[in-house]
C-alpha positions as a printed NumPy array, in Angstrom:
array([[-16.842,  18.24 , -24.433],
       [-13.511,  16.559, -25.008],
       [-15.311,  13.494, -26.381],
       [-17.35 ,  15.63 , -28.967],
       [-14.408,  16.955, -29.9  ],
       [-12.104,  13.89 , -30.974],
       [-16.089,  12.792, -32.759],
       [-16.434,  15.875, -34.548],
       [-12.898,  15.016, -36.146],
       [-14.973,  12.003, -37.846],
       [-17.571,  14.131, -39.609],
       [-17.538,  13.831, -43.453],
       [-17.296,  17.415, -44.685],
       [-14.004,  18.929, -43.503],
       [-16.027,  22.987, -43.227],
       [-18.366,  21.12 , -40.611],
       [-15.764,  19.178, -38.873],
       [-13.728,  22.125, -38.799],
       [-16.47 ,  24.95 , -37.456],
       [-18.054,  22.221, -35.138],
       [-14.28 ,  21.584, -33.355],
       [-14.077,  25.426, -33.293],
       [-17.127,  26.228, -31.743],
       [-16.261,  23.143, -28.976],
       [-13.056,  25.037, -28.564],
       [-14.385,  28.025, -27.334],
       [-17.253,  25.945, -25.025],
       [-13.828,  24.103, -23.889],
       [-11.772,  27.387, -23.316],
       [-14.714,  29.371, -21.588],
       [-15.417,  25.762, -19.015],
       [-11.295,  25.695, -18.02 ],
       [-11.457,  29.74 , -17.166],
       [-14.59 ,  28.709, -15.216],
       [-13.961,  29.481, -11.327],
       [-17.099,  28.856,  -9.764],
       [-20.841,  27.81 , -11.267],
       [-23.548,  31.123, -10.814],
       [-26.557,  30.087,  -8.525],
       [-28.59 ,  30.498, -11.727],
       [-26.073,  28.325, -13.815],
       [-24.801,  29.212, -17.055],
       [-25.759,  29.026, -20.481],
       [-23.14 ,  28.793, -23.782],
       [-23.846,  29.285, -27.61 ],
       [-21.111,  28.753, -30.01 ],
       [-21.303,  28.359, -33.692],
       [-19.745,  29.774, -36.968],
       [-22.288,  32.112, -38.754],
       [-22.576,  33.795, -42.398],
       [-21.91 ,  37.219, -42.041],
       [-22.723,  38.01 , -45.679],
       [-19.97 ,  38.554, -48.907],
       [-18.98 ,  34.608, -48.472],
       [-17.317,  34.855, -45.132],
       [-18.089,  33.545, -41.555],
       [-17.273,  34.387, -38.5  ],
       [-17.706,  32.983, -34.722],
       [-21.09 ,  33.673, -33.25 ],
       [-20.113,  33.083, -28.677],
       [-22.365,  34.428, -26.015],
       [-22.295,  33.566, -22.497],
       [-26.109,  34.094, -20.658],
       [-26.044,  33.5  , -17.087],
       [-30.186,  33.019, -16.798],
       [-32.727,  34.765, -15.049],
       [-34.214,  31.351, -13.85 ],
       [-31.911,  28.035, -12.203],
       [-31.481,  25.876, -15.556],
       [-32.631,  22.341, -14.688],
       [-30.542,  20.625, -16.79 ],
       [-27.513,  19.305, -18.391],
       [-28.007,  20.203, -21.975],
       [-25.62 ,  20.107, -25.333],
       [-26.94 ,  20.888, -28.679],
       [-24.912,  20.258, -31.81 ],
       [-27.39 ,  21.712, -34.507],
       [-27.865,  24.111, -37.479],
       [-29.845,  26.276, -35.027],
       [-29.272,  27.638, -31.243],
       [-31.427,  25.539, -28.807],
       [-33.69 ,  28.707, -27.03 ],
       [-36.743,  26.895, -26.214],
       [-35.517,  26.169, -22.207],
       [-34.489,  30.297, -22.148],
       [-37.418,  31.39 , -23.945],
       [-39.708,  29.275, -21.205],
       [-38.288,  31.646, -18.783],
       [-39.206,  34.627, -19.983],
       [-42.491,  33.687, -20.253],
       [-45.43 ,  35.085, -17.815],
       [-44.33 ,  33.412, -14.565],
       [-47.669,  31.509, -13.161],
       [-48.538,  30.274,  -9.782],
       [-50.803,  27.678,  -8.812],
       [-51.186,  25.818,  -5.67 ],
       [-51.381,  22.012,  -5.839],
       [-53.208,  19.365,  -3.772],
       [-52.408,  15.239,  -4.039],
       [-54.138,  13.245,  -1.382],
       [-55.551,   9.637,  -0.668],
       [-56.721,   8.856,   2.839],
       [-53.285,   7.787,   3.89 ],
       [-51.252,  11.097,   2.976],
       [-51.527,  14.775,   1.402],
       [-49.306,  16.853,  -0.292],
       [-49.722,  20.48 ,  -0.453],
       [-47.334,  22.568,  -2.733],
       [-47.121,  25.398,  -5.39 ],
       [-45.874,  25.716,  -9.109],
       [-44.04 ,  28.854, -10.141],
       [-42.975,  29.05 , -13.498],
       [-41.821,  25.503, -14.13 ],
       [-40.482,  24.873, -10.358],
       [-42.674,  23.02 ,  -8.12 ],
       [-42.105,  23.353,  -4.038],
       [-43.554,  20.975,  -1.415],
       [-44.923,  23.019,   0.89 ],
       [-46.012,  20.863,   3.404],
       [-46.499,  17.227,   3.984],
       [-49.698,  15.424,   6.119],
       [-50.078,  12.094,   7.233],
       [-54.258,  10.697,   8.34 ],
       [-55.158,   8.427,  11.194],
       [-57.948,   6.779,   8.94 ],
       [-58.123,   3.248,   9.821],
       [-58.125,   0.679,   7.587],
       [-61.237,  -0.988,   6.51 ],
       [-60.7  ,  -3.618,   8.433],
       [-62.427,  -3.166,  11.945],
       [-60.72 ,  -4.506,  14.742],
       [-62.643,  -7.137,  17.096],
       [-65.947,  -6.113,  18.846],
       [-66.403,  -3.221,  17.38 ],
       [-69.748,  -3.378,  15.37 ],
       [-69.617,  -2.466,  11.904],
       [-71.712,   0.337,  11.985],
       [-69.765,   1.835,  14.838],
       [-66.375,   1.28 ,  13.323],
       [-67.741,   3.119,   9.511],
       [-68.815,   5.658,  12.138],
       [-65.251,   6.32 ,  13.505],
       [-63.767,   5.843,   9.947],
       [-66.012,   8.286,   8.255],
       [-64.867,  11.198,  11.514],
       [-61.332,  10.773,  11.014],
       [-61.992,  11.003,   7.229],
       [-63.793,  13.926,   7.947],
       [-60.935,  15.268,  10.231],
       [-58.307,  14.223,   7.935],
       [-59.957,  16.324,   4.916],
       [-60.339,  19.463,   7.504],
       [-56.927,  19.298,   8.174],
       [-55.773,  19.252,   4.511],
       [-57.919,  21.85 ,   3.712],
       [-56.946,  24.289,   6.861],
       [-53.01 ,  23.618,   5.727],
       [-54.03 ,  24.181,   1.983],
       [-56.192,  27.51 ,   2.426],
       [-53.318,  28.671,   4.577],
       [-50.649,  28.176,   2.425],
       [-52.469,  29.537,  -0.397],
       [-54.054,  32.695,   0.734],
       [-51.066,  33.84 ,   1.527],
       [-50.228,  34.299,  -2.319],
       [-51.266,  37.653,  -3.843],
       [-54.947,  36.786,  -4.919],
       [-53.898,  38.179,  -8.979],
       [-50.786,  35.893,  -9.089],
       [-52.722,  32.572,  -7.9  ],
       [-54.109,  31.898, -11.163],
       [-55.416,  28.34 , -10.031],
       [-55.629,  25.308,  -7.448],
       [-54.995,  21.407,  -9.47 ],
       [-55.949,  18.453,  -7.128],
       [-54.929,  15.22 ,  -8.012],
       [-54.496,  12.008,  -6.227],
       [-57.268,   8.778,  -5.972],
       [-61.514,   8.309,  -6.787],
       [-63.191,   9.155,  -5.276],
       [-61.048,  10.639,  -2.497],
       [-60.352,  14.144,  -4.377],
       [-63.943,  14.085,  -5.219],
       [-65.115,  13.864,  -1.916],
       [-62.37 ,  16.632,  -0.691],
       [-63.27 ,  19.352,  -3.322],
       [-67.395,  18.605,  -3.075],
       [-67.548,  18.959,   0.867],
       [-66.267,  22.994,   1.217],
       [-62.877,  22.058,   2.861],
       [-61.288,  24.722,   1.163],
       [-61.821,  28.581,   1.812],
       [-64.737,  29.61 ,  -0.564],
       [-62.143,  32.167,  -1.955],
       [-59.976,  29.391,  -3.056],
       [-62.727,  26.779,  -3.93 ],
       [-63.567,  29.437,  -7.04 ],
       [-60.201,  28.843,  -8.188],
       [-59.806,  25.068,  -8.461],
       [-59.114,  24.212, -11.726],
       [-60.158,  20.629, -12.214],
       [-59.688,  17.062, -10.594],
       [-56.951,  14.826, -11.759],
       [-56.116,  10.96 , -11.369],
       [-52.861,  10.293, -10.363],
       [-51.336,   7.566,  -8.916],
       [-48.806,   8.945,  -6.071],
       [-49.874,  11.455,  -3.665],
       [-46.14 ,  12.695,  -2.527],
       [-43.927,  14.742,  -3.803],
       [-43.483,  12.431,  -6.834],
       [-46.976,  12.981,  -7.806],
       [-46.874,  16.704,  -8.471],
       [-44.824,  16.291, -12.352],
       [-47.712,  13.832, -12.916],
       [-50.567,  15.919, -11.557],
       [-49.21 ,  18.983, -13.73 ],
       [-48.758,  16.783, -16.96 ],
       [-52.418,  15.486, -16.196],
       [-53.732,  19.369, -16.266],
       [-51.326,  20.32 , -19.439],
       [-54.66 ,  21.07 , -21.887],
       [-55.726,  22.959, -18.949],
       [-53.171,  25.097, -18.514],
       [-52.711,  26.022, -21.932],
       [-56.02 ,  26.481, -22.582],
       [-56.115,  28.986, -19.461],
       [-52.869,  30.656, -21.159],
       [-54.56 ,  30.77 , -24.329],
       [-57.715,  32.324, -22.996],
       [-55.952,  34.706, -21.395],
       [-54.059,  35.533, -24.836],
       [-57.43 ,  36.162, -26.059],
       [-58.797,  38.398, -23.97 ],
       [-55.531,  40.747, -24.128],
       [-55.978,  40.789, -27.87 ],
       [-59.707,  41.6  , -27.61 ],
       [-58.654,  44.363, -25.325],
       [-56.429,  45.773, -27.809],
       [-58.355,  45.128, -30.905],
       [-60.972,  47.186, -28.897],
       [-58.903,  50.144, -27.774],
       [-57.908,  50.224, -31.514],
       [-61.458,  50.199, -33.128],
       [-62.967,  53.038, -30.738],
       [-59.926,  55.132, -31.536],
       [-58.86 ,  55.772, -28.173],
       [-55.156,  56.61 , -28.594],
       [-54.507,  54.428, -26.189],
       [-52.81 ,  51.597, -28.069],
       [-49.778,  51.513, -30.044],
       [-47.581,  49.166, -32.276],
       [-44.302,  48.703, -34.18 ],
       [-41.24 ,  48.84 , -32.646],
       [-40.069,  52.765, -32.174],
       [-44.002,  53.738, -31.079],
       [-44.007,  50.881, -28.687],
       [-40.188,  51.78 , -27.364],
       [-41.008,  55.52 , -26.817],
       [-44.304,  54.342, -25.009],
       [-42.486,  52.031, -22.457],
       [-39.515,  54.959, -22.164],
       [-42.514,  56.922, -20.944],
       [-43.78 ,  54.605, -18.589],
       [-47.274,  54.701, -20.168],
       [-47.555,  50.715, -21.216],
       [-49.817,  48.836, -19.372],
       [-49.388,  45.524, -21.107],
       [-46.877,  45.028, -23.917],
       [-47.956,  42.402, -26.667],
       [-45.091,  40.257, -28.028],
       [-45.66 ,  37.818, -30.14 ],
       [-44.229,  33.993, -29.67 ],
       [-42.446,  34.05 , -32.892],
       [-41.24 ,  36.984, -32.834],
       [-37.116,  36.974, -33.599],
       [-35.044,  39.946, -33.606],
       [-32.391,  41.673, -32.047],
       [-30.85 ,  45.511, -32.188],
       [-27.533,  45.303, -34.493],
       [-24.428,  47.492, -34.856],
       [-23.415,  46.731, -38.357],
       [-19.874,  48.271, -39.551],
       [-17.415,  48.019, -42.27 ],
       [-13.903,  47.528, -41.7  ],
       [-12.804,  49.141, -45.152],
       [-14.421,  52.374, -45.57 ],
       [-15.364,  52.639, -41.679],
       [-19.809,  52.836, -42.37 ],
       [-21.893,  52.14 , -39.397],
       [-25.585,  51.823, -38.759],
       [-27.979,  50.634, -36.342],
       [-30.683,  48.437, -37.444],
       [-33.493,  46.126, -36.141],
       [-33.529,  42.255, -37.957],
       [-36.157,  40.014, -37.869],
       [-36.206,  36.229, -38.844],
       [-38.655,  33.656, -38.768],
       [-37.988,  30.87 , -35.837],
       [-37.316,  27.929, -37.749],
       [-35.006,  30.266, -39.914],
       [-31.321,  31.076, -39.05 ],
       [-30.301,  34.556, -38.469],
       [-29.811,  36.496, -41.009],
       [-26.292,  37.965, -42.756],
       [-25.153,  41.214, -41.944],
       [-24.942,  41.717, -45.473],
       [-22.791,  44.013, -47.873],
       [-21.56 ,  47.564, -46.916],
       [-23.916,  50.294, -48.622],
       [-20.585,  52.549, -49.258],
       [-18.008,  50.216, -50.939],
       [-19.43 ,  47.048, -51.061],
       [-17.403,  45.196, -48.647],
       [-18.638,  42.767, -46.073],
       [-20.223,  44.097, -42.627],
       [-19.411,  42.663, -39.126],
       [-21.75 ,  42.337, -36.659],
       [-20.019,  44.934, -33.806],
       [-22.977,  44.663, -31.281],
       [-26.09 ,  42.785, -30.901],
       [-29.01 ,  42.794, -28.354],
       [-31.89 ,  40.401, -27.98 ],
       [-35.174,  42.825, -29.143],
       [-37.419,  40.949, -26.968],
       [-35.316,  40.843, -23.742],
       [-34.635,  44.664, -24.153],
       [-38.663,  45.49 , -24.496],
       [-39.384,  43.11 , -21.355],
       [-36.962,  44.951, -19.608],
       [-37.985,  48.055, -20.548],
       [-41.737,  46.936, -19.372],
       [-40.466,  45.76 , -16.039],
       [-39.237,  49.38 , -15.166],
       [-42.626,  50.411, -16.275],
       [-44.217,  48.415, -13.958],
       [-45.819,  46.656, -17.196],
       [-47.146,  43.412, -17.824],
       [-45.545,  41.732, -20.396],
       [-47.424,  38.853, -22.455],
       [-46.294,  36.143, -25.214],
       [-48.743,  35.783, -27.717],
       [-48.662,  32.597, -29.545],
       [-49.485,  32.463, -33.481],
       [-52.505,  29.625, -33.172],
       [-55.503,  31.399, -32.886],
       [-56.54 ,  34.477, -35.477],
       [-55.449,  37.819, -33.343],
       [-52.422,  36.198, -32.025],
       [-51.575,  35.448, -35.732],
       [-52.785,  39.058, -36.546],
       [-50.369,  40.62 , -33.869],
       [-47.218,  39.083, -35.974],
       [-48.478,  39.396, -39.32 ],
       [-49.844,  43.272, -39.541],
       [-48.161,  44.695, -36.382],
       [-44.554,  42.874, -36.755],
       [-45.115,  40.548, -33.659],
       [-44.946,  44.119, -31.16 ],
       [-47.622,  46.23 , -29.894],
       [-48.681,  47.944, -26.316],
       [-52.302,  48.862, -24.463],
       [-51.373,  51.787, -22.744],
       [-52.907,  53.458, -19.601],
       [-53.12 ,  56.442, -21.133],
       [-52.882,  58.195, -24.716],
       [-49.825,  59.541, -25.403],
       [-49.879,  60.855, -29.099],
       [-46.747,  58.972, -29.353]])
């Protein structure tokens, strides 16, 4: 941070210098008052912002996360860096994961964006090289019973491990590793027949240890998303349906969808990926107006001004903000609802932000509300 400092002093315009060594200032101040590091880490924003009439002010917040951050990160841009935080409050997926060759296996899970070895088996294969006087055809015999032995192993540890997860939060099973090893695993019903419904595809990878399982899940990106985005779908159809038959038991825009998830009667609440906007205590200093008010802004936009005082005219400050989105998934959590991101590239998802402000709700039961 010190080092940013002294080479923010050698930025051109002296405003950019200037907000760009206050903003490290703060970061500085906050990291020397800094006892001890949460488990979770700790997250720091910092910038000078327009709050409307021609004058600025400093923008700080300090987020300790609901998820360990993974890295070392610092940002110097025209725009806060959300996309790690916004990762974490998306819908938190498990899937198991399988790596094997006929030396080794690795059995694990993915949660979110953490992966955890779960356990680690070694084969007795031999080589393909028989050892002298043993006939051929004996020694592919022995070979192909401790292949056999090895892959009944795996999958005992593997169906194990993995029925132990809530069948609704497994969403999936990847298996990666060597040809045609994995193919030969998944074909021969190793796995419980529960599970063996849930593998999601094969993958080629080149380690089968722990190092393999960022390459296995990189391999299966399309199908993960695509699984995400089918998913998506299908919670849009279900609301587009609800909403055609007339059921009351829908509901959109911000105060319906509120008073819905202060009853408790949300079963899923829709938010939409781009959806930006926070709950804002605006007041004047001068003539001593306040009001509460929800604003939006696009995400490659910056936030908007507080804007001019409706009374006298003067400036408004920003007194207290709150994160929209994190308030509603809180809200749904003490519901006991499911809350989904919606992403903007397919037609209902883009519907959802367009013509129902990027917030709606299927409910469990009409309300009136």
């Amino acid at each position: 941070m010190r080092e940013e400092h002294e080479q923010a002093s050698g930025i051109k315009s002296k405003l950019s210098s200037n907000n760009v060594q206050g903003a490290l200032d703060f970061l500085l101040a906050k990291l020397r008052s800094l006892n001890k590091i949460p488990e979770n880490g700790i997250v720091y924003f910092a910038g000078i912002i327009n709050t409307g009439a021609n004058r600025t002010g400093m923008l700080n917040e300090v987020l300790i996360p609901p998820e360990p951050v993974l890295d070392y990160i610092y940002r110097c841009d025209s725009v806060f860096y959300l996309e790690p935080l916004e990762e974490m409050f998306r819908e938190c997926s498990t899937y198991g994961l399988i790596l094997l060759d006929l030396r080794e296996a690795t059995i694990g899970m993915l949660v979110g964006r953490q992966t955890e070895v779960i356990k680690h088996l070694h084969s007795t294969v031999p080589g393909k090289q028989r050892k002298g006087g043993q006939s051929a055809h004996r020694f592919e015999q022995l070979r192909r019973i401790a292949i056999h032995d090895f892959y009944k192993r795996i999958g005992d540890a593997a169906s194990e491990t993995f029925l132990e997860v809530e069948p609704s939060e497994l969403k999936g099973i990847l298996i990666g590793g060597h040809s045609p090893t994995k193919e030969e695993f998944s074909e021969s019903g190793f796995l419980h027949y529960e599970l063996q419904k849930k593998v999601l595809g094969l993958f080629d990878t080149g380690y089968t240890d722990e190092s393999g399982f960022s390459e296995l899940i990189n391999a299966a990106e399309d199908t993960l998303q695509g699984i995400d985005l089918i998913k998506q779908k299908n919670d849009m159809k279900m609301f587009f349906k609800e909403l055609a038959t007339e059921s009351g038991k829908v509901s959109y825009g911000e105060d319906h969808v509120r008073a819905n998830l202060e009853l408790k009667a949300v079963d899923v609440l829709l938010l939409s990926e781009d959806l930006r906007s926070e709950r804002v205590t605006l007041k004047c200093s001068v003539c001593g107006y306040e009001n509460k008010r929800t604003r939006k802004w696009k995400s490659n936009e910056a936030v908007p001004a507080a804007g001019n005082c409706p009374e006298c005219g003067s400036a408004l400050e920003v007194t207290d903000a709150t994160d929209l989105v994190g308030e509603l998934s809180e809200l749904a959590d003490k519901g006991n609802a499911r809350t989904a991101f919606v992403s903007t590239d397919f037609d209902e998802g883009s519907q959802l932000m367009i013509a129902f402000g990027g917030i709606a709700a299927i409910l469990r039961y009409s309300t009136g509300v």
